[in-house]
C-alpha positions in Angstrom: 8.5 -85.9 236.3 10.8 -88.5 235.4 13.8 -87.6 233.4 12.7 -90.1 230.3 9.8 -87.8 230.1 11.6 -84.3 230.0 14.0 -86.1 227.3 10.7 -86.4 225.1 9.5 -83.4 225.7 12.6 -81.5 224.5 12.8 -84.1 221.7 9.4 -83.3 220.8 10.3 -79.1 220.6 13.5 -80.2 218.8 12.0 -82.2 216.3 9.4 -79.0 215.6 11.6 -75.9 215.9 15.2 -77.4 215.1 16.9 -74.0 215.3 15.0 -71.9 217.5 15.8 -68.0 218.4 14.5 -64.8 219.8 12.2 -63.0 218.0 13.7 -59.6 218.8 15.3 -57.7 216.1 18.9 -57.4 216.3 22.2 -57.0 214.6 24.9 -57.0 217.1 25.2 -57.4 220.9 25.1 -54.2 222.3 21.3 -54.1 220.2 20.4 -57.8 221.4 21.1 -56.1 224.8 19.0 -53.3 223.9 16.4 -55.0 222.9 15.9 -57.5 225.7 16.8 -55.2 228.6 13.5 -53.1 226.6 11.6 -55.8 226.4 10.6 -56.0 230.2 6.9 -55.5 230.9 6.1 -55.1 227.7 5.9 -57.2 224.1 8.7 -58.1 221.5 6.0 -56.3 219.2 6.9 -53.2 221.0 10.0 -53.3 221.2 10.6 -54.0 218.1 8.5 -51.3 216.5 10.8 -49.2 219.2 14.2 -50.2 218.0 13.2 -50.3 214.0 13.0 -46.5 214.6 15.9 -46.3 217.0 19.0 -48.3 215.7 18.8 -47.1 212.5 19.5 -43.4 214.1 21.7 -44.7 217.2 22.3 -48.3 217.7 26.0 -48.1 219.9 27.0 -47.3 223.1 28.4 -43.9 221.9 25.6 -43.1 219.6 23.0 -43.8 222.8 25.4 -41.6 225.0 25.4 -38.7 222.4 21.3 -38.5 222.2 20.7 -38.4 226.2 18.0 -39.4 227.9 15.4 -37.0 226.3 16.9 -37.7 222.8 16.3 -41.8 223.1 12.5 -41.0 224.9 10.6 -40.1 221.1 12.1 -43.6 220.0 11.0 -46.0 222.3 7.6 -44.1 222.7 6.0 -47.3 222.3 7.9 -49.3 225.1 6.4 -49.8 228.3 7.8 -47.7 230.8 9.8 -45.9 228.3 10.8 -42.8 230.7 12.8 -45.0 233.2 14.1 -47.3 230.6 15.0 -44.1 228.9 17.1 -43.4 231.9 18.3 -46.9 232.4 19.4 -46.9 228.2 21.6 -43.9 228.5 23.2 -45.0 231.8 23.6 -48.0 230.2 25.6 -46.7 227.1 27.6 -44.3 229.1 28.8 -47.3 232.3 29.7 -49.5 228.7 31.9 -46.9 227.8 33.3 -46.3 230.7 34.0 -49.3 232.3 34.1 -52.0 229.2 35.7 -49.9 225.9 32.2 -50.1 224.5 31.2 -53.8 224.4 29.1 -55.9 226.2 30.6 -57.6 229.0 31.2 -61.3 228.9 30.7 -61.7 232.4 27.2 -61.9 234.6 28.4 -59.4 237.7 29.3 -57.1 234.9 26.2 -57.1 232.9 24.4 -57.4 236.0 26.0 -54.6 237.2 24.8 -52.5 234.2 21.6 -50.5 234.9 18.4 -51.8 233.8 20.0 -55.3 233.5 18.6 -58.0 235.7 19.2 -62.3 236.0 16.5 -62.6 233.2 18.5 -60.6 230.7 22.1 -60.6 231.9 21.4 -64.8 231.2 19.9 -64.3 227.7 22.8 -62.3 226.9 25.4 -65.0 228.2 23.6 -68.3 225.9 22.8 -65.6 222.9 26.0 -64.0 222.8 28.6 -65.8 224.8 26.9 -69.5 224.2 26.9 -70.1 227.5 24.2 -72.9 228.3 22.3 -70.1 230.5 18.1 -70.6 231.0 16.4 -67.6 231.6 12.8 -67.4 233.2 10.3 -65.2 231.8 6.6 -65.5 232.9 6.1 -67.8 229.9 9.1 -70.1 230.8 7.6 -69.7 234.5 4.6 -70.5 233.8 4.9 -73.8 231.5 7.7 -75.2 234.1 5.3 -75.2 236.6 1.8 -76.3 234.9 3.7 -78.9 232.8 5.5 -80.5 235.9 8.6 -80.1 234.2 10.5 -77.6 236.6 8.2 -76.7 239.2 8.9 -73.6 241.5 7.8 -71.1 243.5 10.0 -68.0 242.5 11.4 -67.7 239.0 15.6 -68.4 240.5 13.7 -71.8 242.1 12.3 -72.4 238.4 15.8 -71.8 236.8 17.8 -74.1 238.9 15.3 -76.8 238.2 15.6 -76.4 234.9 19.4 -76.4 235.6 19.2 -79.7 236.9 16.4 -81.2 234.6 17.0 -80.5 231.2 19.1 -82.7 229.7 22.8 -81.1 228.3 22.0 -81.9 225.0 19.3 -79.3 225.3 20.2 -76.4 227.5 21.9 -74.2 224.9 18.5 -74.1 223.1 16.0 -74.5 226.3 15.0 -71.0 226.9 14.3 -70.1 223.4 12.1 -73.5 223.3 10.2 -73.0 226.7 9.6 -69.4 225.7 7.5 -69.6 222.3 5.8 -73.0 223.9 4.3 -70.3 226.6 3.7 -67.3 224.5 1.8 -69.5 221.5 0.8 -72.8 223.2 0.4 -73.1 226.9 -0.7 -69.4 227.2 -1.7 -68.0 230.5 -5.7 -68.4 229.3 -7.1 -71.0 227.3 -3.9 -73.1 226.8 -4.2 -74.8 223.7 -3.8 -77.9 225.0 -5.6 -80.3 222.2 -2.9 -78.7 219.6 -0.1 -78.9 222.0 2.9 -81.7 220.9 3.5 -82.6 224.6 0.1 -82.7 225.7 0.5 -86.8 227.0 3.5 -85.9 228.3 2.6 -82.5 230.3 1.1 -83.3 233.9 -1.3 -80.3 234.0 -4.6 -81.5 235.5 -6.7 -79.5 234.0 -5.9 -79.4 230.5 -8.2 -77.3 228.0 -10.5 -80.0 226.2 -11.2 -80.6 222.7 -14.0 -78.8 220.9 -17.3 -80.9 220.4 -17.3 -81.7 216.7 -19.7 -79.9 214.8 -22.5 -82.1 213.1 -21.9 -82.5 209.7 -23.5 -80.7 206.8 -25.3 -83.6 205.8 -25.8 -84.7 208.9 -27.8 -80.8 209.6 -29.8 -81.1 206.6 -31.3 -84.4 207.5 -32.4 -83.0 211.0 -34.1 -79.9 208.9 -36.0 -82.3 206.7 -37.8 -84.9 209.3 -38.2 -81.9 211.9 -42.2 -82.0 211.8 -44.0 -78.8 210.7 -45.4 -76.5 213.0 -49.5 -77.7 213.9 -48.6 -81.0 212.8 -49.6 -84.0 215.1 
């Protein structure tokens, strides 16, 4: 793709979702970091139906600690995999205390380090938190890198580097959160809604989802009943 193209694209986004974000509920880092590191194999619907029940009752590394594993289970019921993120949670808390007086690293070996924290989430926490120009690859970023031409990639770190190199600076901080809503409500995994998409001429996907047939018009149908010739007639 040539880089005047990606330019537009972003441009495009821009223009349409000037201040984009996650749509995760939080209120501090330590439940951004929650929140994302629950958010794995499941929805941000989940998740947040998980932590509206959970911060209000523990939402710091202490408070976590303090519940233990079979405490925090009941509240994030509705989370995918909630007994090993259970685990991971409290772990979590506990290594915070431990090793970082409570807060959330500002470093990726650290937060890496943390269990239950991956690339993905360890680089959402850095742009989020730390405003580091970070680009994390979900299966939505994944997917519209690749089908849009605009980072191609076989493995999600091969995706991420390409974004690395091809988005323009200008638009990195801002990239993820961009790419990520594009893929969840636009270029979804099955029937892409490609005639409502705003980069449509600009995305290289062959095989792009095609515009419904307009629908004849009312008038248009009543005409057809009233010269259609009655049953017996010659």
């Amino acid at each position: 793709m040539h880089p005047a193209t990606r330019r537009a694209i972003f441009r495009r986004l821009q223009a349409a979702n000037p201040t984009p974000t996650t749509e995760l509920l939080y209120s501090s880092p330590f439940e951004l970091l929650v929140a994302v590191m629950l958010s794995a194999h499941t929805t941000d619907r989940s998740v947040n139906a998980a932590t509206r029940q959970l911060f209000p009752v523990a939402n710091t590394p202490a408070a976590i600690a303090a519940l233990g594993v079979e405490g925090v289970k009941p509240y994030i019921r509705p989370v995918g995999l909630y007994n090993t993120k259970s685990k991971n949670l409290v772990a979590l808390a506990r290594q915070l205390l431990e090793l970082h007086g409570g807060e959330v690293p500002a470093e990726r070996a650290a937060l890496e380090a943390l269990p239950g924290v991956g690339r993905k989430t360890a680089s959402i926490i850095l742009n989020m938190v730390f405003g580091e120009t970070e680009i994390a690859v979900d299966t939505h970023i994944f997917r519209v890198a690749n089908r849009s031409g605009l980072a191609p990639g076989r493995t999600p770190r091969e995706v991420e580097e390409a974004l690395r190199a091809a988005v323009p600076p200008e638009f990195r901080k801002d990239a993820h959160h961009w790419l990520i809503l594009h893929g969840r409500y636009v270029c979804r995994a099955r029937a892409p809604a490609c005639p409502q998409c705003i980069i449509r001429d600009l995305c290289e996907y062959p095989h792009k989802t095609p515009a419904p047939a307009p629908r004849p018009s009312a008038a248009r149908r009543a005409r057809g009943r009233h010269t259609r010739r009655p049953r017996g007639a010659r």
